[in-house]
MDAnalysis code that builds the backbone (N, CA, C; Angstrom):
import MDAnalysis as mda
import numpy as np

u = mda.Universe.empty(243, n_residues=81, atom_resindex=np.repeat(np.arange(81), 3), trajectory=True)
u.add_TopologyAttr("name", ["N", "CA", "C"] * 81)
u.add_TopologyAttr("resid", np.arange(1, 82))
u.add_TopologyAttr("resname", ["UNK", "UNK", "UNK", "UNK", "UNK", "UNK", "UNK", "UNK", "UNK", "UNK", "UNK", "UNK", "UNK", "UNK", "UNK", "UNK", "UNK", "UNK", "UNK", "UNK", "UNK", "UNK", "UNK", "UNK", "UNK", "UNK", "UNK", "UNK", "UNK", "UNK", "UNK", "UNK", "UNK", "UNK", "UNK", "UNK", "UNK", "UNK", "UNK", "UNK", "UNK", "UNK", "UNK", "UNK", "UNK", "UNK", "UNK", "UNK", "UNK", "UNK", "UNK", "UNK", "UNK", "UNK", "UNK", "UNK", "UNK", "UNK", "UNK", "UNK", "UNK", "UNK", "UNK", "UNK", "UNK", "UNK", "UNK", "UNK", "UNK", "UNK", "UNK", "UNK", "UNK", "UNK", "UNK", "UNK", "UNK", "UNK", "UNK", "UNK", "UNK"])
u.atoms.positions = np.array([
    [-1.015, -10.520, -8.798],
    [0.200, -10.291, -8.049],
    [1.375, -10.011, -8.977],
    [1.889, -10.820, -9.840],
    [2.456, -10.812, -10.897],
    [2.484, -9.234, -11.796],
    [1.367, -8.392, -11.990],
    [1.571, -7.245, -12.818],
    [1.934, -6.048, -11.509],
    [1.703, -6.482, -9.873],
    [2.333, -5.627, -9.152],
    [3.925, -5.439, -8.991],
    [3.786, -6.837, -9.545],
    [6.085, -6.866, -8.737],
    [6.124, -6.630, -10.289],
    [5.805, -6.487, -11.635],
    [6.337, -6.192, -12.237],
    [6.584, -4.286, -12.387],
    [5.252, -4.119, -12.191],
    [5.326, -2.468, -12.378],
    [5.901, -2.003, -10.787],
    [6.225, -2.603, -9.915],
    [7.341, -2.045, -9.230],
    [8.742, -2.382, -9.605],
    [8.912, -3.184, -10.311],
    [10.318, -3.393, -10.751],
    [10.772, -1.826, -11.679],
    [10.146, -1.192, -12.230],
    [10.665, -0.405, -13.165],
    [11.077, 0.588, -11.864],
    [10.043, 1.062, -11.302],
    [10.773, 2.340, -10.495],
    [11.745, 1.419, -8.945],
    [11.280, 0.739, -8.541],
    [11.552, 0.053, -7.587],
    [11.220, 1.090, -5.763],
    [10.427, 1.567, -5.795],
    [9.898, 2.869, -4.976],
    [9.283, 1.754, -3.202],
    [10.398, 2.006, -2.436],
    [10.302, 1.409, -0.992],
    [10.273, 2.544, 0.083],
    [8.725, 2.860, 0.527],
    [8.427, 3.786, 1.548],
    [8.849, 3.136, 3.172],
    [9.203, 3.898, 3.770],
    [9.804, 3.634, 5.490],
    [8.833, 5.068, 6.038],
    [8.445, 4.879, 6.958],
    [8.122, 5.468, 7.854],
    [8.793, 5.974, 9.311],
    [8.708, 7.442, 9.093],
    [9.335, 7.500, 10.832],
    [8.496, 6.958, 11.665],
    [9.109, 6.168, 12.808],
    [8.553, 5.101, 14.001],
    [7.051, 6.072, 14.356],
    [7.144, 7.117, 14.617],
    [5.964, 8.235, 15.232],
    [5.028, 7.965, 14.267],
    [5.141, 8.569, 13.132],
    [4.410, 8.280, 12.032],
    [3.500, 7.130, 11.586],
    [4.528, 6.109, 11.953],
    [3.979, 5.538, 11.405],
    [2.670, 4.692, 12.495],
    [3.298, 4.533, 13.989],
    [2.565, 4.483, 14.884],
    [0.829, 4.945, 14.787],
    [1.192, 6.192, 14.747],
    [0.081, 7.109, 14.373],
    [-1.203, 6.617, 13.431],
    [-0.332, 5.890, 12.185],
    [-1.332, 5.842, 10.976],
    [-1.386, 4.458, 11.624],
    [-1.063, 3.529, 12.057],
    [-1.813, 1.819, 11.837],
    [-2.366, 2.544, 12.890],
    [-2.939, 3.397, 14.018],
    [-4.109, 3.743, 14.888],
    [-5.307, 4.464, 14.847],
    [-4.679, 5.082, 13.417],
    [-5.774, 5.303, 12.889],
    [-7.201, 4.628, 12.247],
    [-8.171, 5.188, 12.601],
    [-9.258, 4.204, 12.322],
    [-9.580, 4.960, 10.683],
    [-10.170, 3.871, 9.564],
    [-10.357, 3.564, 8.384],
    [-11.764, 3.496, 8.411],
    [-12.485, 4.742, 8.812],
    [-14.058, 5.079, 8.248],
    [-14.566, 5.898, 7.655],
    [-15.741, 5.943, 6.927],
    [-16.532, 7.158, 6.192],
    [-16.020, 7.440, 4.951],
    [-16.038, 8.467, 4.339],
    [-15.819, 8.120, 3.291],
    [-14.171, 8.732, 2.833],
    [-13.586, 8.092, 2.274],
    [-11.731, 8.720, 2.108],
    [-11.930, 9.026, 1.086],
    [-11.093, 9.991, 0.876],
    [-10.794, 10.801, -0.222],
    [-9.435, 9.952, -1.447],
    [-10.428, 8.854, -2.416],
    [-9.612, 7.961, -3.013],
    [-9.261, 8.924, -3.878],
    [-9.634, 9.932, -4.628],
    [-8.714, 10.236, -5.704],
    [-7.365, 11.077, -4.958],
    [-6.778, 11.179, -4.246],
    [-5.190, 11.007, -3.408],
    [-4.667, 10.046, -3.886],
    [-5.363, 8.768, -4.109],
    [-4.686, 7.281, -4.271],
    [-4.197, 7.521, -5.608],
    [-5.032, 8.114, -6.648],
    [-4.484, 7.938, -7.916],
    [-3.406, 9.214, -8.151],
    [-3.189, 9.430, -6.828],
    [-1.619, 10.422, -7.291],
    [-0.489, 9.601, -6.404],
    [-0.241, 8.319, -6.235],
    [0.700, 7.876, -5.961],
    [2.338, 8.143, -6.696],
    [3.038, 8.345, -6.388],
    [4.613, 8.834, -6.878],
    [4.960, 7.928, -7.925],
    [4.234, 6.119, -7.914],
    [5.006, 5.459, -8.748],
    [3.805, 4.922, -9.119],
    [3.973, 3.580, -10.366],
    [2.825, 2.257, -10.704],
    [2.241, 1.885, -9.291],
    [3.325, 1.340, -8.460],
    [3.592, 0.253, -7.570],
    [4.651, 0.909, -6.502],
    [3.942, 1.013, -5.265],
    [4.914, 1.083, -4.151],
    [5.032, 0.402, -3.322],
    [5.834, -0.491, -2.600],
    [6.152, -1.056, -1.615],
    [6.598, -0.214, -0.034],
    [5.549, -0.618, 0.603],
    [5.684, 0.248, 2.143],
    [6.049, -1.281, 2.895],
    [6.901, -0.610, 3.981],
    [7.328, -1.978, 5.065],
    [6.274, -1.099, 5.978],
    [6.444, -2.656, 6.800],
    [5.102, -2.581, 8.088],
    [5.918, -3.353, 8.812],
    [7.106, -2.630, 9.733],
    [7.646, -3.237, 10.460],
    [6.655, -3.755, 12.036],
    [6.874, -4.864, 12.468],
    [6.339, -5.271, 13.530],
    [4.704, -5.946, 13.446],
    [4.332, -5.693, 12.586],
    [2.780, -6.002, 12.094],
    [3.248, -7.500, 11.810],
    [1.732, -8.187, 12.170],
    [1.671, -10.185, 11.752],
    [0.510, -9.952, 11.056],
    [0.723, -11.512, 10.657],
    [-0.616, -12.269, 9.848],
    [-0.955, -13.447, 10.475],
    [-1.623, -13.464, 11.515],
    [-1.470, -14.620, 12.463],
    [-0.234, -14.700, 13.231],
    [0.659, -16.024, 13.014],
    [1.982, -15.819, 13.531],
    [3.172, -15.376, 12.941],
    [2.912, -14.863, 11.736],
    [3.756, -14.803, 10.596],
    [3.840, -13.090, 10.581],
    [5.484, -12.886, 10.711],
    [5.548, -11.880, 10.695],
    [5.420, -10.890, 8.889],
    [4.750, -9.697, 9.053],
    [4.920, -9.113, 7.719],
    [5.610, -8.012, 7.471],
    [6.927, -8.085, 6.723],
    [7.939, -7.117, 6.522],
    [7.112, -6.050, 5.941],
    [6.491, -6.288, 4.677],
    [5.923, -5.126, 3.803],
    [5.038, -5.726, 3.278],
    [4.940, -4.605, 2.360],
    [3.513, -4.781, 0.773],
    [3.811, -4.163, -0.082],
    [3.227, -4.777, -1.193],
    [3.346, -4.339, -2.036],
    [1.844, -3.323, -2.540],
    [1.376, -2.312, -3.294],
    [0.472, -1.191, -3.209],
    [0.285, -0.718, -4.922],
    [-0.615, -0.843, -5.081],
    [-1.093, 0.048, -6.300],
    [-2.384, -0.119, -7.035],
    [-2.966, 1.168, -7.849],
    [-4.046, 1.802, -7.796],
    [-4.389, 0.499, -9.457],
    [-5.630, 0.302, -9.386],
    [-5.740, -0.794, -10.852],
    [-7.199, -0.218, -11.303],
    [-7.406, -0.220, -12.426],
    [-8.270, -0.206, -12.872],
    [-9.371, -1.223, -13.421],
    [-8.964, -2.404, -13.103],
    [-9.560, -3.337, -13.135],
    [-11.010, -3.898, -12.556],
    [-11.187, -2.640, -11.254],
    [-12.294, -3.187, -10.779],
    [-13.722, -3.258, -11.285],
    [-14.152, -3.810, -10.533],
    [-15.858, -3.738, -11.199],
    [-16.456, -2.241, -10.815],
    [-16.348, -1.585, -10.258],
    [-16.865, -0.111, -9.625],
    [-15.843, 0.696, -10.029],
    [-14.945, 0.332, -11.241],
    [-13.988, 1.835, -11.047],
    [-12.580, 1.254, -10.564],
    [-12.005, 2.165, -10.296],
    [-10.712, 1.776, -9.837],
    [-10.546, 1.361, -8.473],
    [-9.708, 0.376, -7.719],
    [-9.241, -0.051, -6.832],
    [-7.708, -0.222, -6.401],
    [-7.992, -0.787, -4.931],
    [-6.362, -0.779, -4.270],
    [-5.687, -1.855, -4.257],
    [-5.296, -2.798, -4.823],
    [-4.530, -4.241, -4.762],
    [-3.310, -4.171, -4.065],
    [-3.088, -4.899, -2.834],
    [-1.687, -5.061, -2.545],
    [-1.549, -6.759, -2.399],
    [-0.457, -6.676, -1.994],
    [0.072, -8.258, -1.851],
    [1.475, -7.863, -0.768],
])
């Protein structure tokens, strides 16, 4: 968590979505196979997208934090917090 809020601190990069938009994408369904190398052209290290109206149980979640690591065991992956 710690090397995400840091490598967003340098650019400090906070995505908003138009309401339509963004509607659209949390209805979208997440199958088959995605086209991850898109992911490794993200604009910054670390981006933070808000997710207005979205919970975690009862707990509401403003945002996340987002970025591509190389750390994984298979290659690169998506870590947010």
């Amino acid at each position: 968590m710690y090397s995400l809020l840091s490598a967003w601190r340098v650019t400090r990069g906070i995505y908003r979505f138009d309401d339509t938009i963004y509607e659209a994408l949390c209805k979208t369904p997440v199958t088959g196979q995605l086209p991850t190398e898109l992911l490794k052209r993200l604009p910054e290290w670390t981006v933070y997208v808000g997710t207005p109206g979205k919970k975690l149980g009862s707990d509401d979640i403003h945002g996340m934090f987002a970025a591509i690591s190389d750390a994984g065991r298979n290659g690169n992956e998506m870590r947010c917090c």
